[in-house]
N, C-alpha and C positions, 0 to 999 in steps of 0.2 A: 839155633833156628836161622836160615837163611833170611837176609832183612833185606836183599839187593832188589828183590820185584817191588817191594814194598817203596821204597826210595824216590821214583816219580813222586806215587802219589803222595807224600809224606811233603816232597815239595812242592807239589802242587796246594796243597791243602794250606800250607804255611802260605804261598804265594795269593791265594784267597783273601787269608787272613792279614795279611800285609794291606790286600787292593780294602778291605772293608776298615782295617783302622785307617788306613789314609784317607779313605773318602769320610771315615767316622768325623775325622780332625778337620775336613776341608771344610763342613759343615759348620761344624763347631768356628771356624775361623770366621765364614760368613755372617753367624747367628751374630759374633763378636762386632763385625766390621757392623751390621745393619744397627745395631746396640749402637755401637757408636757413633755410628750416622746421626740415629734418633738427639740423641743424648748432644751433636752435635748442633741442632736445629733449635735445640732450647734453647733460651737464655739471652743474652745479646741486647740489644739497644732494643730491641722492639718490646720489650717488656717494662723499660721505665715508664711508658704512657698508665701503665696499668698501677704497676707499685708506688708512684711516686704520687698518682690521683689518690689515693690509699691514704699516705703518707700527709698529702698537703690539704683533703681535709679534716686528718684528725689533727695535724697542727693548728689547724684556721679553727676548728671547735673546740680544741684546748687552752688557745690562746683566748679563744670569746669567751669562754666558761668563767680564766680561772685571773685576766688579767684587770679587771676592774668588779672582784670577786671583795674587795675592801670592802668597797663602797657600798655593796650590797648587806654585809654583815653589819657595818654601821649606821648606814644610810635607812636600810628596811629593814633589819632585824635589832635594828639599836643596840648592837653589841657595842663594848669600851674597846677603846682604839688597841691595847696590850691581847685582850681577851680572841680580839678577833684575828688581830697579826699572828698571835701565836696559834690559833686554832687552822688558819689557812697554812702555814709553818708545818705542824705537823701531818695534814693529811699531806701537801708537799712532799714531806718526810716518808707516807706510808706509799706515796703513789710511785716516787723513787727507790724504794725497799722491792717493791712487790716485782720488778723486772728480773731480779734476782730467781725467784720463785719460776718465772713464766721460761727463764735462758733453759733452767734446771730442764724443766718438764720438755721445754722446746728439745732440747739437745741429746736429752734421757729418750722419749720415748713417742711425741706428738710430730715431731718437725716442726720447722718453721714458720710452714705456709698455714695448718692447722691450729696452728695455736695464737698465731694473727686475725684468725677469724674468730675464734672463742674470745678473747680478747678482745675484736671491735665491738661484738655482739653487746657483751657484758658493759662496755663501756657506755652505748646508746643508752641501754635501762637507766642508767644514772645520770646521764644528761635529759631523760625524758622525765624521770621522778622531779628531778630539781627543776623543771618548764612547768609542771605542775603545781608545785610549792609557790612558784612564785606568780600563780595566774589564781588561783585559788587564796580568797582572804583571809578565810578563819586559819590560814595557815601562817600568818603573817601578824607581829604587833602594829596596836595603831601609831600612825605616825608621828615624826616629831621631826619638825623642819627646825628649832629651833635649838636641838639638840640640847636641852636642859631638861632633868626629871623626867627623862624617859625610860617607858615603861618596856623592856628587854622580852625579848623573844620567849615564850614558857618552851617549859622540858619539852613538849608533843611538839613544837614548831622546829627545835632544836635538831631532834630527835632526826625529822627529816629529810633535815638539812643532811646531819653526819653520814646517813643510810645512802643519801645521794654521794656524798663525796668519796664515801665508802667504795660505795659498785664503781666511780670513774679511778680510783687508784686501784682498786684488781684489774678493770678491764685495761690500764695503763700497762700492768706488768705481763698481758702479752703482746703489745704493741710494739713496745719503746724498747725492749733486747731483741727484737727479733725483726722489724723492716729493714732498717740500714744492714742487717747483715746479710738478710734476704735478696735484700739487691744490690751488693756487694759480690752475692753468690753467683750473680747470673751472669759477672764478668770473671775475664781471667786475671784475676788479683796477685799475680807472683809477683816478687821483686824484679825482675828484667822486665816482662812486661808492664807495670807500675810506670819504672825509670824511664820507658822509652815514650809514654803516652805523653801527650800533648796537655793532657787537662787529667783534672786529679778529683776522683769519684766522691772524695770528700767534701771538697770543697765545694762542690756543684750541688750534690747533695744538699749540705746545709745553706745553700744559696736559695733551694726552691722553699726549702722550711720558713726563710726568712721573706719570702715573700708573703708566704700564707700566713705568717706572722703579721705581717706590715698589713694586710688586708683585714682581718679579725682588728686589730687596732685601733684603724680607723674607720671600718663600716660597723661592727657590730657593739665596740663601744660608745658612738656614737648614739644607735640606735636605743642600746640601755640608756644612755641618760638622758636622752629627747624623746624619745617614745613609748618604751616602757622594757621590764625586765620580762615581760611576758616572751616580746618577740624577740629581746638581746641573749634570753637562753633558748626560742625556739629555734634562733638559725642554727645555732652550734648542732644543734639535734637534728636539723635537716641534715647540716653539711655530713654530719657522723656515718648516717642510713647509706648518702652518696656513694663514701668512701667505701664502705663495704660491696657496693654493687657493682663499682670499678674495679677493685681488687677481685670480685667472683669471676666477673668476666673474662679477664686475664688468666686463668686457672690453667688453661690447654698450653699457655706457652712456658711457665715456669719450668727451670731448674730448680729440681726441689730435692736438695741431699738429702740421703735418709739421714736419722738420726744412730750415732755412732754408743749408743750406751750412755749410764750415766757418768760422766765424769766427776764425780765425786766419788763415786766407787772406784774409778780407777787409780784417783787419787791414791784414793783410801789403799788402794791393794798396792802399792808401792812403800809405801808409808810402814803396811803390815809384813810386805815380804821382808823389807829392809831393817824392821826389829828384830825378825826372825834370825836373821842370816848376821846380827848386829859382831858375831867373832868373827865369821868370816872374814879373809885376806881378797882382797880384789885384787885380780890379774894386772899386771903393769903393761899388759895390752892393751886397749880399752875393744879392740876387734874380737877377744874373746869371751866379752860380755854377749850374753843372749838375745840375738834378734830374729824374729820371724815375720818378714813381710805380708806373707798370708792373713797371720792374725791382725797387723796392723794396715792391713788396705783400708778397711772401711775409716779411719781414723785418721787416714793417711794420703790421701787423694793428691792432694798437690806437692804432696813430698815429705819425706819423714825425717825428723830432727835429728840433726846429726849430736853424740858424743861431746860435752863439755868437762872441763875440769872443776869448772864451781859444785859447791855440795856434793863433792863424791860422795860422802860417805851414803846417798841414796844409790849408789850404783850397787851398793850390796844387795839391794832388788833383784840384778840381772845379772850379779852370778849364778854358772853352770855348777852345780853341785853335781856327785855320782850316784845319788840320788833321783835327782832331776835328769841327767842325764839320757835315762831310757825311755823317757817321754814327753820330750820337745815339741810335739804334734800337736799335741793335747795337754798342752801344761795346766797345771794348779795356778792361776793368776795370786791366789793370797799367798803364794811359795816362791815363784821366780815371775818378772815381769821382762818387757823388752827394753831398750834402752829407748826406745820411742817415747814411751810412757813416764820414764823416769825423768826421761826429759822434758815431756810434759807439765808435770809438776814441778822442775828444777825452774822451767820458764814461767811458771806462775807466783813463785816464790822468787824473782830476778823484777817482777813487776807490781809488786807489793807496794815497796816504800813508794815508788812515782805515781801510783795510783792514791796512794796516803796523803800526797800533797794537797790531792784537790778538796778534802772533806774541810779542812781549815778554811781553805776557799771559800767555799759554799758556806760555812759556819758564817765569818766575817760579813759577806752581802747577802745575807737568805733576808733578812728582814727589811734590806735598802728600799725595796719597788715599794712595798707597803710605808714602808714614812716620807718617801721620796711623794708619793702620791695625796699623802695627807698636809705637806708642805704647797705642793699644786693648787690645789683645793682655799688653799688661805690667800693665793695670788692672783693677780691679776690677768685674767686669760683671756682676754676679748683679744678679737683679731678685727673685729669692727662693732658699731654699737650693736648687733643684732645675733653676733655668732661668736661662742667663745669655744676656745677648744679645749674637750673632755677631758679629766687628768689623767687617765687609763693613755689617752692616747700619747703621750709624751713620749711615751717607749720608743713611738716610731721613728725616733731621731736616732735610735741605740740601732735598732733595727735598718733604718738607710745607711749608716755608718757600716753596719757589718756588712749588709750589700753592695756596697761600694767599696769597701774592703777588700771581700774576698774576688770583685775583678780586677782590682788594683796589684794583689797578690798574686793572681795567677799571671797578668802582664808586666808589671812592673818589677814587684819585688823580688820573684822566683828567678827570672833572669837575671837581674842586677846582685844579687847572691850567689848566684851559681857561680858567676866570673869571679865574684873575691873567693868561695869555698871551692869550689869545683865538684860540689853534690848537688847530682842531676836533679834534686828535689828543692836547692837552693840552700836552705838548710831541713837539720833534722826533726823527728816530731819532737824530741826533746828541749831542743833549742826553740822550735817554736811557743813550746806552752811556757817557758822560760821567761820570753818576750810578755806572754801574756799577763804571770804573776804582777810583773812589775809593772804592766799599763794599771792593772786593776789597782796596785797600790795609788798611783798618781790620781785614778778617779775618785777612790774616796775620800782622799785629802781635799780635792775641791771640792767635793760634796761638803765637806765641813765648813769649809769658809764660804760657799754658797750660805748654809744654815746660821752662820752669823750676819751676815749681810741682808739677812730677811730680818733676823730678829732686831737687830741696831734702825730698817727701815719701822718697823712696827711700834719699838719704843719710839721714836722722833714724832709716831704721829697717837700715838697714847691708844695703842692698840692692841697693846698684849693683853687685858684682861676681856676681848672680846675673839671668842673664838673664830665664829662663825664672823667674822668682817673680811671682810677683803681689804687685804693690805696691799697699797699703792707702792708696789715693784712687779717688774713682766715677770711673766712667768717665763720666759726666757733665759732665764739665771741661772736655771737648771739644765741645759740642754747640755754645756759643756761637761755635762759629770754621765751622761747618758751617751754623748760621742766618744769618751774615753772607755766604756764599759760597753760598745759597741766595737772597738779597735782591738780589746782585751778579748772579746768571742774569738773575731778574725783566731788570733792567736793561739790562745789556749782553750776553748772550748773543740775545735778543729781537731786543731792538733792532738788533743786526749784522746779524742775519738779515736783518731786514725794509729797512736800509737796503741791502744789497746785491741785494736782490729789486725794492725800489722806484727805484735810482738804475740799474740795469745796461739797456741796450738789452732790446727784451722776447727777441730774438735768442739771446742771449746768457744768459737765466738759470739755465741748468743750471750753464754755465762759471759767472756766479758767485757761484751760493750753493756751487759747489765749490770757490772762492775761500776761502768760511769754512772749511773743511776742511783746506783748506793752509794756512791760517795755521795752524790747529793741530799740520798738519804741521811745518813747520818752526818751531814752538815747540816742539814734544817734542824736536825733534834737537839743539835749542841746550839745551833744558832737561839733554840727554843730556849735552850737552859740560860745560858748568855744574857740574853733579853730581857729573861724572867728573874734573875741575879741582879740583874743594872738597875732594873724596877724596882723590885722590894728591898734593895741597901743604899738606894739613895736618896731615901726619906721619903717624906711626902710634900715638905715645904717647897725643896727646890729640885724635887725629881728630875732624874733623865729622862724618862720617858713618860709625861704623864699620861693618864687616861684618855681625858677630855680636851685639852686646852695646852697643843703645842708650843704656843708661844712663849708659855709658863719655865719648860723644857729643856734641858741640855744635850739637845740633839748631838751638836757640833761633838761635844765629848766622847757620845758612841762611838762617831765615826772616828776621833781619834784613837779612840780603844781598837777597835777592827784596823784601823791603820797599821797599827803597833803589831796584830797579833799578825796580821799579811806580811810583814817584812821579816818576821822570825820563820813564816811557813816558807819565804823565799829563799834564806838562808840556807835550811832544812833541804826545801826538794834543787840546790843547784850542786850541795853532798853527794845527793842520792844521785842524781844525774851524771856527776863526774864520775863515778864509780860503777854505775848500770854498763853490763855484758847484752848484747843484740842476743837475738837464739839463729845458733847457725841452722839452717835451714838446704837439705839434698834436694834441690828441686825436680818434679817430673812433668815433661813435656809430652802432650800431644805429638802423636806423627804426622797430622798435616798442618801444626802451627805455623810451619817455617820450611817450606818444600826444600829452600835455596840451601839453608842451613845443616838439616837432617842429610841433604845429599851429600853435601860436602863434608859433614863428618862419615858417613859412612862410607866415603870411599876411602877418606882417611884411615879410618878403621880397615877396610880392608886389604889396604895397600900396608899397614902394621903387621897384619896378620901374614901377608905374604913375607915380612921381615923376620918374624919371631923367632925362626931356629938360628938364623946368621947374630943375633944380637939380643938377647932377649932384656936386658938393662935397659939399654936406649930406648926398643921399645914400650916398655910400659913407663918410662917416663914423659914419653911421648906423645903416648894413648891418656896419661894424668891432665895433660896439658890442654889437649884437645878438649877433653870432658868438659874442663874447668872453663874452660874459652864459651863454650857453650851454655854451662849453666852461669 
């Protein structure tokens, strides 16, 4: 058949088809660029007004709620000083447990911004149930100012009390994983961008927390014990409703990442390819381990973890089997995974033990505020004849201390560190919580000799067998042990933070900075056990901790027990520290983060590419360098 008339149109027809995918793709290129425009308008400093009013009044109604919550179980519910420390102890415990649950759900399947608000919601209900309890009297036993042969809260008052404290530790665990990371989210948090900023998202952060701390302290504990619990739990419940209507209004301008899956499944499928595959030989390549960027963008945003040598033997995940080989596209995740993934998990298991440290922590001082507060209460607190100050509010001296801290540290210390370390960050989050173990040790050793220096004042004036006296010492004696555990936040409360935000896949950071929450959790339940052991084996003649009548008490000896078990935890996490591996991290850049920068590499780049046939060695060692200079 003759094909030559045919041949115009043949090219013609292809020349069509060429003009319609090209304009197909121009499209597609714009739909991209306006996406990213959008995408670029979100986010940024004009959204803390919004997250951070969120944020500072569920702090200011958590701190009203939960920080002169003693006094209430003693004071109106006439619970025993053991019964009620350990009762606010473990909902403590449940309200730090349940972040874990909300990171889950947040990171699985709701988002972040979603499950913030299920979360505030649910938390109102139970700050509004307990305004009711305590405005309502048949819900209350009758009083006893004299605290002898009093007659204890019944099961139906009890009841709902627990149901209140209940709904605020769920609606905690969508809160407390999921804001600081949320607004975390809306900046560009890589490590060069980090290093070169002026101010450090953490620290500011926990800067605004501790003012809405310092303000709940001293206005709404005040108002519980001058005016009544009606209106000292109705603010917290005002502030709560606030927060949620600040945070709605903000909705339009959020960065709101989808959620990437559940990460515990992916875990899981790393774990299960990797028994699978448990003969297999791993390549002495590690490049010819399995990756597919496709599958890992949504997981992968800010850049995908590069290849370590720790825990190979999970990289048996991501070998290519022939097998697997014919359908890379569409893989079997519980069969072959990426090394993205594996390394997911390698970095979760790299931040284990340092994460381990802080639950001893929390064990040691979970039940300090509660006897620190009940020591208050026996002193002397007039500031004149007509005004004394509340024991709840003593915190506030922990609380200015951190605030004055953490400006100190962003001016002071971070420079004056930087020049001896030469880490833009001054030192690392390692070295900082480091710092912190060991302030905490120093506080509770004064706290101890605070606790005999009361009791030596009380015997001189024949005051121990009366509880309720006020014993002629300021209450002032304490403050030094609450400026030291103020100094200790600065340090390691920060610093956890920021090192489990900064080491955890970005996948994964609701799970866990809900990590820090569980430790706390399960520091308040071992603190519970702790408490509840020192109680019941140290008699009843010369108890540590008695019930009623502190002064009776062998405070001082707690604290040296907790002193004792802090210095073996410090021992412990500065191991673990000298041995912890960072997660190397490919970072990906924006194309108009850095006009000046992306120019200059790309001409780089293309003044290489004009070299490649004359030298192709130098070149791509060339092109490594540039990369590297870059990220």
């Amino acid at each position: 058949m003759d094909t030559r008339g045919m041949e115009p149109q043949m090219e013609l027809a292809e020349n069509k088809a060429d003009s319609a995918k090209k304009q197909e793709n121009e499209e597609e290129e714009e739909e991209k660029e306006e996406e990213h425009g959008r995408r670029k308008k979100l986010g940024g400093i004009k959204t803390m007004p919004f997250i951070l009013a969120n944020e500072v009044c569920d702090r200011f109604a958590t701190t009203g709620f939960h920080a002169n919550m003693i006094t209430y179980l003693t004071q109106v519910l006439n619970l025993p000083l053991v019964q009620a420390s350990n009762t606010l102890t473990n909902f403590s415990g449940t309200a730090s447990f349940t972040p874990l649950i909300g990171a889950l759900i947040a990171d699985s399947v709701a988002g972040r911004f979603w499950t913030i608000i299920v979360g505030s919601i649910i938390y109102e209900l139970g700050l509004i149930s307990i305004t009711i309890s305590a405005v309502v009297p048949s819900l209350q036993p009758p009083p006893c100012p004299d605290q002898k042969n009093c007659r204890e809260a019944s099961s139906l008052q009890l009841w709902v009390l627990y149901i209140s404290l209940l709904l605020t530790s769920i609606g905690t665990g969508g809160i407390r994983p999921c804001v600081v990371a949320f607004a975390a989210d809306q900046f560009d948090m890589k490590k060069s961008s980090v290093e070169s900023r002026k101010w450090n998202f953490f620290n500011w952060y926990y800067f605004c927390m501790g003012m809405a701390t310092l303000t709940a302290l001293t206005v709404v504990v005040y108002i519980q014990d001058n005016v009544g619990w009606g209106w000292g739990l109705g603010l917290p419940a005002i502030a709560m409703a606030l927060s949620i209507i600040a945070f709605v209004i903000g909705a339009s301008l959020y960065k709101k990442l989808k959620p990437g899956g559940s990460p515990l499944v992916r875990l899981a499928q790393v774990v299960v390819a990797a028994v699978k595959k448990r003969k297999a030989v791993a390549p002495t390549d590690a490049g010819l381990l399995y990756q597919n960027k496709n599958l890992d963008a949504a997981i992968s945003v800010h850049g995908r973890l590069v290849h370590t040598d720790q825990f190979k033997w999970f990289d048996k995940a991501a070998i290519v089997t022939e097998r697997e080989a014919t359908n890379l596209d569409q893989p079997n995740l519980w069969r072959i995974t990426t090394v993205h993934r594996v390394e997911e998990l390698k970095s979760i298991i790299r931040m284990l033990p340092i994460w381990a440290a802080g639950i001893l922590l929390v064990a040691a001082s979970s039940h300090q505020h509660s006897f620190t507060l009940q020591q208050a209460r026996t002193m002397n607190r007039h500031l004149s004849r007509s005004f004394e100050i509340p024991p709840a509010s003593l915190s506030v001296f922990g609380i200015i201390t951190t605030l004055v801290g953490l400006v100190l540290y962003e001016r002071l210390f971070v420079p004056l560190a930087r020049r001896l370390t030469g880490d833009p960050t001054g030192v690392t989050c390692l070295q900082r919580m480091g710092i912190g173990f060991a302030v905490n040790i120093l506080a509770t050793l004064v706290s101890s000799l605070v606790e005999m220096k009361r009791k030596s004042v009380a015997a001189s004036q024949n005051l121990l067998d009366e509880p309720t006296a006020v014993i002629p010492i300021s209450v002032f004696w304490l403050v030094p042990q609450f400026c030291l555990h103020g100094v200790a936040e600065v340090f390691m409360s920060v610093g956890h933070l920021e090192f489990l935000y900064d080491q955890s896949p970005e996948s994964m950071r609701s799970t866990a900075v809900a990590l820090y929450w569980f430790a706390i959790s399960v520091g308040n339940y071992i603190g519970t056990l702790l408490v509840s052991l020192v109680h019941k084996y140290t008699g009843e003649r010369n108890n540590w901790l008695p019930d009623r009548n502190l002064n009776r008490g062998r405070l001082e000896y707690y604290y040296w027990l907790v002193s004792g078990i802090q210095v073996v935890n410090l021992v412990y996490y500065v191991v673990c520290a000298w041995f912890y591996t960072c997660k190397p991290l490919e970072e990906v850049y924006d194309d108009d983060d850095d006009d000046d920068e992306d120019g200059k590499l790309e001409n780089e780049y293309k003044g290489l590419q004009k070299q490649k046939v004359n030298d192709p060695v130098a070149i791509n060692g060339e092109l490594e360098l540039v990369v590297n200079q870059t990220v």
